[in-house]
TITORNU-477941 format. One record per residue (C-alpha): residue in three letters; residue number from 1; z, x, y. Coordinates in nm, 3 decimals. Example, Ala and Ser with C-alpha at 12.3 -4.5 7.8 and 13.67 -1.06 7.14 Angstrom:
# TITORNU-477941
<r code="ala" pos="1" c3="0.780" c1="1.230" c2="-0.450"/>
<r code="ser" pos="2" c3="0.714" c1="1.367" c2="-0.106"/>
# end
This chain:
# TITORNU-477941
<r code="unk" pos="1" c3="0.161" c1="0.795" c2="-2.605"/>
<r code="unk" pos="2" c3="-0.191" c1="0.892" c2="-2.480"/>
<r code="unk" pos="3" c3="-0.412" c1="0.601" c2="-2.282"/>
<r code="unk" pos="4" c3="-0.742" c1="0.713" c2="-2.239"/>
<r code="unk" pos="5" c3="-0.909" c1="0.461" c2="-2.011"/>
<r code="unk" pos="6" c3="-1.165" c1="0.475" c2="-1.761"/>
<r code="unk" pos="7" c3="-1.031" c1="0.348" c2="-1.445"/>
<r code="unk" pos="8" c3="-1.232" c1="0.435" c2="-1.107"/>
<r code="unk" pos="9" c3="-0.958" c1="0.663" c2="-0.919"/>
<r code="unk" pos="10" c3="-1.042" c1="0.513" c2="-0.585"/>
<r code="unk" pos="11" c3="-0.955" c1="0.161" c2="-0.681"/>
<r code="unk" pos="12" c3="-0.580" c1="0.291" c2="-0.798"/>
<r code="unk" pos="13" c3="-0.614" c1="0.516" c2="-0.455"/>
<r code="unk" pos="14" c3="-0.684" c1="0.158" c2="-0.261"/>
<r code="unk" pos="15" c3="-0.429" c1="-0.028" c2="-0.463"/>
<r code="unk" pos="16" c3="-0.155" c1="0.205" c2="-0.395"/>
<r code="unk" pos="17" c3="-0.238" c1="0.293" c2="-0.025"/>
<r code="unk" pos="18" c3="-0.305" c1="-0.081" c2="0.087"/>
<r code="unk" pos="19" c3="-0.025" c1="-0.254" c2="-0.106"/>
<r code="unk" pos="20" c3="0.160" c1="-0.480" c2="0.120"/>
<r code="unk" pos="21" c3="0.451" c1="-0.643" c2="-0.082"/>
<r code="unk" pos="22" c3="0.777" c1="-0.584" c2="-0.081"/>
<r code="unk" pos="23" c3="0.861" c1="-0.405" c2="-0.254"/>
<r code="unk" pos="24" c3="0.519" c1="-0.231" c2="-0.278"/>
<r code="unk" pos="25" c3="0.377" c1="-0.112" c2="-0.631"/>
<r code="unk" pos="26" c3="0.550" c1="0.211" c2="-0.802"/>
<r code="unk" pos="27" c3="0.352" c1="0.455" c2="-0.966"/>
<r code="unk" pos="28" c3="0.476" c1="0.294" c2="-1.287"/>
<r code="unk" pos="29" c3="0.368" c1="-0.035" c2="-1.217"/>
<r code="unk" pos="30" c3="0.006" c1="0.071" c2="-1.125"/>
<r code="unk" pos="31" c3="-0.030" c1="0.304" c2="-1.434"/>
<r code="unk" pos="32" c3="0.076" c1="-0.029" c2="-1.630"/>
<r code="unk" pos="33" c3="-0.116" c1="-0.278" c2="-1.427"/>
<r code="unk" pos="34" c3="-0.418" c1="-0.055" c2="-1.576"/>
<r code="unk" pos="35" c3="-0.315" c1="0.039" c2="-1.908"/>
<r code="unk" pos="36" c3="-0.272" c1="0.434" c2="-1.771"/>
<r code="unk" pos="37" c3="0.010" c1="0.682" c2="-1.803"/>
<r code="unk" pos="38" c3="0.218" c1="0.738" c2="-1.520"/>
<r code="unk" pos="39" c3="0.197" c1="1.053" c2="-1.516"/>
<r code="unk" pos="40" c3="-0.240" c1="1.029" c2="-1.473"/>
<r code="unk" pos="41" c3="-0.128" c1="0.787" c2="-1.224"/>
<r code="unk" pos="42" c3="0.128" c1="1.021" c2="-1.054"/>
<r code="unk" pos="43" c3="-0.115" c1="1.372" c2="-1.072"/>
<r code="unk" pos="44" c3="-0.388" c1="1.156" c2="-0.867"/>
<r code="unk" pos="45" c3="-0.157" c1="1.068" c2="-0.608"/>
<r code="unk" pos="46" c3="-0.030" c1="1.379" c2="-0.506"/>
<r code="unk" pos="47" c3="-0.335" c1="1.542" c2="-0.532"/>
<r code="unk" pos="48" c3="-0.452" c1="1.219" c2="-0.232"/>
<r code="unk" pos="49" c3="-0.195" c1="1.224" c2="-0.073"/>
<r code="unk" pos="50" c3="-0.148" c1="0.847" c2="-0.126"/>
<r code="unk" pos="51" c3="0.247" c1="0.830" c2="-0.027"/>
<r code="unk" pos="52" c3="0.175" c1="0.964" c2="0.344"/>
<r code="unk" pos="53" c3="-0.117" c1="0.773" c2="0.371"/>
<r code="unk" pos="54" c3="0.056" c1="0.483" c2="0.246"/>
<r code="unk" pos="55" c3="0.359" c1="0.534" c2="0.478"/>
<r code="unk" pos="56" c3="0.099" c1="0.553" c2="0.738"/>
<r code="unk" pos="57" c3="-0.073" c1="0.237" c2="0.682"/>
<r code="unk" pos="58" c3="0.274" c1="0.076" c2="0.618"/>
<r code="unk" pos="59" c3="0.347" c1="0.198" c2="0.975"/>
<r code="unk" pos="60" c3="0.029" c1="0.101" c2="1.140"/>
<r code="unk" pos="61" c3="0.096" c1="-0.240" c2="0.977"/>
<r code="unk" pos="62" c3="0.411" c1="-0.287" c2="1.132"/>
<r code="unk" pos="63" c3="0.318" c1="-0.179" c2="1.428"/>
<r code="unk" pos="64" c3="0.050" c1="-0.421" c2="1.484"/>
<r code="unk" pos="65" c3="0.243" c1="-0.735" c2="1.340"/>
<r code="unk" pos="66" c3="0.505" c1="-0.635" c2="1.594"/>
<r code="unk" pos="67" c3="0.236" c1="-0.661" c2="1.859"/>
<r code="unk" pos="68" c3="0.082" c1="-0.976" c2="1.715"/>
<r code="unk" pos="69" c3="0.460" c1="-1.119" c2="1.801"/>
<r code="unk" pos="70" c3="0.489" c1="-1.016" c2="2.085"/>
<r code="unk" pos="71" c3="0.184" c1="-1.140" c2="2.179"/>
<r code="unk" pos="72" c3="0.226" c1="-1.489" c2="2.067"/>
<r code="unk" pos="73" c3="0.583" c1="-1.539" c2="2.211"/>
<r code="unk" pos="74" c3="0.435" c1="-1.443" c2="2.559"/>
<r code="unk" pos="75" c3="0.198" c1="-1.704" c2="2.514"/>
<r code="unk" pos="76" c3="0.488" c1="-1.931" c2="2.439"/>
<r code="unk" pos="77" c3="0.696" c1="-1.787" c2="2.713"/>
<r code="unk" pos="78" c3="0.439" c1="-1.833" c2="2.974"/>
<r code="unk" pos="79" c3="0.340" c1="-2.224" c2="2.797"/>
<r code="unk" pos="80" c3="0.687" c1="-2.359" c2="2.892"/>
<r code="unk" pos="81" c3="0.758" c1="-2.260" c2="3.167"/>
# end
């Protein structure tokens, strides 16, 4: 089945890229969220790159909540005693 929609390709890109749940969105579930077919949905991504750039991000993410952490149980640390 054919979907011709107009969707702006940089919102999917953002939606993809900066999804932080867990699990994060599928290919599928994007191309459904906006009434696309996966495959559109799939051709746009690896032509963008999205997956590294989304590892990336997911990386850079964790990287700074583990900071944030570390941070605050210093602060903690260094408050009782």
């Amino acid at each position: 089945m054919t979907r011709n929609r107009r969707i702006d390709p940089e919102l999917l890109e953002r939606e993809y890229i900066y999804d932080a749940t867990t699990p994060p969105i599928s290919f599928t579930g994007l191309a459904e969220r906006h009434g696309l077919a996966r495959n559109t949905v799939a051709e746009k991504a690896i032509k963008g790159s999205w997956y590294q750039r989304r590892k990336e991000f997911r990386e850079q993410l964790g990287m700074k909540t583990v900071q944030a952490l570390g941070d605050q149980w210093a602060r903690y640390e260094t408050a009782v005693r």
